[in-house]
N, C-alpha and C positions, 0 to 999 in steps of 0.2 A: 408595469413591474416597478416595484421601491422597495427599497432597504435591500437587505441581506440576509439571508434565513442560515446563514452558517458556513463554515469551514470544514473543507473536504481535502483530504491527502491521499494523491495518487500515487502508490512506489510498489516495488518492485524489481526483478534483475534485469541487466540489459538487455535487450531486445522483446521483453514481455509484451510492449505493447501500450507502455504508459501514453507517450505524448499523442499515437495513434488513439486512443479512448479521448483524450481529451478534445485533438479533433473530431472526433463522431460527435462530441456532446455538442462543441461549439457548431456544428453544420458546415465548417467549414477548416483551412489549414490554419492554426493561430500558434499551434507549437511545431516544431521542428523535427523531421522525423530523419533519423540516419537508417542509411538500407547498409552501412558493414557493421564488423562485429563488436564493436567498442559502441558506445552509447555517443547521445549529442549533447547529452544534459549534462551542464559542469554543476551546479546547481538548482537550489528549485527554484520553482517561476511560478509565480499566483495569475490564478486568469479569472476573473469577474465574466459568471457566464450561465446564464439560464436555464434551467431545465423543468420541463413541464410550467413556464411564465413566474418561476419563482429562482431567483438571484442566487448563486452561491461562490464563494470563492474558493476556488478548485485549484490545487498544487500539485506541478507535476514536478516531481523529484529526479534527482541522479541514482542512474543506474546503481542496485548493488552486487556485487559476486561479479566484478568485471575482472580480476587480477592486476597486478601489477603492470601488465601491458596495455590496462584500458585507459580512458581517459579520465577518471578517477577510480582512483585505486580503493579496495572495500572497507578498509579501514575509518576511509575519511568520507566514503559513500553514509556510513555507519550513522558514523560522531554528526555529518549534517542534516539528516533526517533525525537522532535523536532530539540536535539540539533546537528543530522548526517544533515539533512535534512537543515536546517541554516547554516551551516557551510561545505557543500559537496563544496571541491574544483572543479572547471569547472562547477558548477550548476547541475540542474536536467535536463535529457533528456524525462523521465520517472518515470510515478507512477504507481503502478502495487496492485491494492486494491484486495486482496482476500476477501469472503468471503463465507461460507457453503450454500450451499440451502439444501432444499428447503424454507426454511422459515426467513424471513426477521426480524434480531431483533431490535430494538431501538439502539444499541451500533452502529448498521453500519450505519446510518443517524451521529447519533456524528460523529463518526470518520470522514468521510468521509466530513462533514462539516469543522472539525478542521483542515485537513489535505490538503485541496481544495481550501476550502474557504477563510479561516483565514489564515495558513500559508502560502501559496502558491499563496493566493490571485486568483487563478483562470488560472494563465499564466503557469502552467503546466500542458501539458496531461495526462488525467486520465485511464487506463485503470480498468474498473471491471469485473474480474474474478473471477466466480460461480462455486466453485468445488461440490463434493457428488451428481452428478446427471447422476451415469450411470446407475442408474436402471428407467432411464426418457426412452420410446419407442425413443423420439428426443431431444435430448438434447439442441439445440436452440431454442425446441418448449419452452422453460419454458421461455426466454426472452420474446417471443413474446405474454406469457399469462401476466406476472408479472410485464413489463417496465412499467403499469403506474401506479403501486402502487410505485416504486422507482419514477417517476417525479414529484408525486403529496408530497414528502418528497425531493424535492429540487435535487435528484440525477443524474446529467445528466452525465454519462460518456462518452469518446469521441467514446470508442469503450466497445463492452461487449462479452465475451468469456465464454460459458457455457461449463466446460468442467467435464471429471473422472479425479483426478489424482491418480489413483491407475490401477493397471495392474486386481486386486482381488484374489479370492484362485487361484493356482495350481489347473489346472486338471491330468487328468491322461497322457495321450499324451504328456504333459511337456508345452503346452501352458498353457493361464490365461484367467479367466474367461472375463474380459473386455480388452481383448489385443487390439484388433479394436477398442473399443473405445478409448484407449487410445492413440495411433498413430494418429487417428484424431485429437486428444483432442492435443497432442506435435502440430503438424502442423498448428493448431488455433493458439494457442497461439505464437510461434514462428513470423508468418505471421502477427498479427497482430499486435507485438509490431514494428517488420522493418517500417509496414505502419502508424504507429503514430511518431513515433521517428522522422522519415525522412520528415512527411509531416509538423509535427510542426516547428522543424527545419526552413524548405526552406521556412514557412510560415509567422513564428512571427517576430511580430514587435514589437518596446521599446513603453510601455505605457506612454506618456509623462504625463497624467492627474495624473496615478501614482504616477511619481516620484517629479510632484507639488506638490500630498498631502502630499508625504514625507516632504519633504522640509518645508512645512509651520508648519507642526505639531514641527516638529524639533524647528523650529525659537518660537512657542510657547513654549518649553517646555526654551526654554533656557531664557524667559522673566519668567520663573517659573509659566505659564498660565494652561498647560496640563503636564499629565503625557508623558513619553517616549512613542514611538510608540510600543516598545516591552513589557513595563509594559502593556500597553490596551492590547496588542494581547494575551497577556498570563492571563490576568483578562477574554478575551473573552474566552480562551480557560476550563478556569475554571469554566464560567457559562454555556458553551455548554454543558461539559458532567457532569455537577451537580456534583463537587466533594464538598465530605463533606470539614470543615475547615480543618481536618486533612490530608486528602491527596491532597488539595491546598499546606499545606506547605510542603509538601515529594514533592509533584511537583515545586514548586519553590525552593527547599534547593540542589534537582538535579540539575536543570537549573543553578543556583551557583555554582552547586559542577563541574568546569573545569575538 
């Protein structure tokens, strides 16, 4: 293996499952997994790590939607996944959206909005991965019951991965209760990020309509018409996931804080 074939961002809310995926990829424990309800991740952490014999460097991010009693609170969860994700040298190859099943909360339509829509604008692929679902008889039976409660809330991912990330107790034998699920569950997800990565890649093309909106908002702003295109996208960001006044400004005084 040589080089780098790109940059991947793993996020998501607390206990999704992030820094668990990122051990399955590595084969082994390289991030830090907390079992209570606040997250371990203060921020995020790059981990240079293989998949399918080709290099990637994979971010596992701080929890978001923890409240004010987690260990970083959402606001500032927000502003430093905005400001990696903005500022990632070489771009994004890869987004990698955990969230827990089986049940669908209001926070994963925001995010997933904020994070797709508004930042990202749509031009990068999305993957969502569905952890907590090895006690499902079929674990990609639950996509095929619940996709269209996520479309009818705007969520089209390009691909979706229903997997366990956990092995479960010890038995007696020295195997784990979901050892099979979870080998399957690695080989999903492994498999399916190679086949996003590389097909968007060979596929995308520069949005020119894009980069006219840009341009003309810019040319307003500097006649003092509109605001900057980053002040709107972070005004949008703020009314997606309804933050009070107060943690708008903890999100913007992050976003400031270089």
């Amino acid at each position: 293996m040589s080089g780098n074939f790109g940059n991947i961002i793993v996020f998501g809310e607390t206990g999704a499952g992030k820094s668990s995926i990122i051990n399955m990829i590595a084969g082994h424990e390289v991030a830090h997994i907390s079992s209570g309800a606040t997250g371990c991740t203060f921020q995020h952490q790059a981990y240079e790590l293989p998949v399918h014999d080709r290099n990637f460097t994979i971010y596992d991010t701080a929890g978001l939607n923890e409240g004010d009693r987690g260990t970083v609170n959402r606001a500032a969860a927000m502003a430093a996944l905005y400001k990696l994700i903005t500022g990632m040298n070489g771009g994004i190859n890869l987004l990698v959206f955990c969230m827990r099943g089986p049940r669908i909360k209001r926070a994963t339509h925001e995010n997933w909005k904020v994070f797709h829509e508004i930042i990202c604008k749509r031009e990068v692929p999305m993957v969502l991965v569905v952890t907590g679902l090895e006690n499902e008889e079929n674990m990609d039976e639950w996509w095929r019951t619940n996709r269209g409660t996520f479309g009818a809330q705007g969520i089209l991912p390009d691909a979706t991965v229903c997997i366990t990330a956990t092995r479960g107790r010890a038995l007696k034998d020295g195997r784990h209760a979901f050892d099979e699920q979870y080998e399957e569950s690695r080989a999903k997800v492994m498999t399916t990020i190679i086949n996003n990565v590389f097909r968007r890649r060979l596929g995308h093309t520069f949005n020119k309509h894009h980069w006219l909106h840009d341009i003309i908002q810019q040319l307003f702003y500097f006649f003092g018409l509109i605001k900057t295109c980053e002040a709107v996208k972070i005004q949008q960001i703020v009314d997606t996931c309804g933050m009070s006044k107060e943690e708008a400004r903890t999100f913007r005084a992050e976003l400031a804080n270089k």
